[in-house]
Every structure is written in structure tokens, then in C-alpha cells.
RODRENVO-623520 format. One record per atom (N, C-alpha, C): residue in one letter; x, y, z. Coordinates in pm, whole numbers, plus 50000, padded with zeros to 5 digits. Layout:
# residues N
aXYZ
...
END
This chain:
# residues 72
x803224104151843
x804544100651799
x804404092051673
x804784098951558
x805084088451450
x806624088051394
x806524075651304
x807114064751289
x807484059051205
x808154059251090
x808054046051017
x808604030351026
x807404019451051
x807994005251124
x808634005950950
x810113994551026
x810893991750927
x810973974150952
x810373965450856
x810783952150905
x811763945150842
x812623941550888
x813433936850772
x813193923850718
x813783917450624
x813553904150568
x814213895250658
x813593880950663
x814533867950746
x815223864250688
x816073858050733
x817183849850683
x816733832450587
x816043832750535
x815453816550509
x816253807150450
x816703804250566
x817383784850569
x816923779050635
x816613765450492
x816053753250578
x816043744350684
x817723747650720
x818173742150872
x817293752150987
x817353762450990
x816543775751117
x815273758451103
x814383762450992
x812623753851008
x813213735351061
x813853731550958
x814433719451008
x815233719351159
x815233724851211
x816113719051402
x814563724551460
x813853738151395
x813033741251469
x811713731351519
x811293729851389
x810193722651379
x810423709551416
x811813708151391
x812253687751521
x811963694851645
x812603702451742
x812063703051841
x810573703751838
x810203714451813
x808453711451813
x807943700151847
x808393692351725
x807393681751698
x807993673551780
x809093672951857
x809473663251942
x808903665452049
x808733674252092
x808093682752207
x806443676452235
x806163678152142
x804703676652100
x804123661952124
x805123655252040
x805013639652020
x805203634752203
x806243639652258
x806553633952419
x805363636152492
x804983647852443
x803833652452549
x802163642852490
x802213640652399
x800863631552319
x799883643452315
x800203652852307
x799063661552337
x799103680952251
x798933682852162
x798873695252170
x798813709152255
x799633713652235
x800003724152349
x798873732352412
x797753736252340
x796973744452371
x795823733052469
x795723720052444
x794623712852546
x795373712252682
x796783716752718
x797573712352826
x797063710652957
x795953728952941
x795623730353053
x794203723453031
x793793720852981
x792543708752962
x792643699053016
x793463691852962
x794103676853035
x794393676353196
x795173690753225
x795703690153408
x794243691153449
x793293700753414
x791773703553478
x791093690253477
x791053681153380
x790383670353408
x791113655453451
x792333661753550
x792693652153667
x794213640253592
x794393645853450
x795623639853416
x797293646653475
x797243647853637
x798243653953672
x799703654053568
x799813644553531
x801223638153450
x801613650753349
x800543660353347
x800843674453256
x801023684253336
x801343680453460
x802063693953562
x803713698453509
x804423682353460
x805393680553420
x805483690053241
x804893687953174
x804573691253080
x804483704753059
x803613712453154
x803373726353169
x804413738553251
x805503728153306
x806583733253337
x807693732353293
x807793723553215
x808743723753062
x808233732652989
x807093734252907
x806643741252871
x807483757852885
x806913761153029
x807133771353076
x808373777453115
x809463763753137
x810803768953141
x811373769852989
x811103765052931
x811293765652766
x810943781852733
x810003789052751
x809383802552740
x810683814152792
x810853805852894
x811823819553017
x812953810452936
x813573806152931
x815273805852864
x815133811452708
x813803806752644
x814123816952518
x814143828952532
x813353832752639
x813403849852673
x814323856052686
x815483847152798
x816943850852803
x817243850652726
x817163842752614
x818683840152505
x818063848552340
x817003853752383
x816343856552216
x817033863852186
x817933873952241
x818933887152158
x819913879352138
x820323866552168
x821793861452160
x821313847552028
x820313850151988
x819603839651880
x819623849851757
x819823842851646
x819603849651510
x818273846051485
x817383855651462
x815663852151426
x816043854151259
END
């Protein structure tokens, strides 16, 4: 089956990167920790990132819901 992918262009406003990248980095900053050591930190006995990894993870599943109802 072929195809031609068609991608279209984004929309680029600085507000989309500006609210985005505040959450991020707010995200980031609460947690003291970069996202990818998360599961590093729970393995070496800092439970306090169980909390962390389930924010995390409910954050994942509500964007999932809402990504067709989001302008990318």
C-alpha cells in the first residue's frame, strides 16, 4: 500500500512554547528530578517518586483523551 505522507505546517505561537514549557518546567522543578531518572530514584528506595510517577502517568492518559480536542 502506498501513499503519499502529507505533513502539514504548525501553527508557531509563542504562547503554544510559553504555557507549554511553564508546565514542563514546573513539573520538573516540583519533582527535583528529571523525568527519565524517575524510575532510578523509586529503585534506589526514594519512595516519594511513587507520587511523581503517577502524576506523571495520569498526565499521559488525560492528554490521550483530550489530544483531538487540543490544537497541535
Amino acid at each position: 500500500m502506498e501513499g503519499k505522507i502529507q505533513i502539514r505546517d504548525k501553527i508557531k505561537t509563542i504562547y503554544r512554547y510559553l504555557i507549554g514549557g511553564f508546565i514542563f518546567g514546573l513539573g520538573w522543578a516540583l519533582a527535583g528530578a528529571c523525568p527519565a531518572p524517575m524510575f532510578i530514584l523509586l529503585g534506589a528506595g526514594y519512595t516519594v517518586f511513587i507520587v511523581y510517577l503517577l502524576a506523571a502517568m495520569t498526565g499521559t492518559f488525560v492528554y490521550g483523551m483530550l489530544r483531538k480536542r487540543i490544537p497541535h
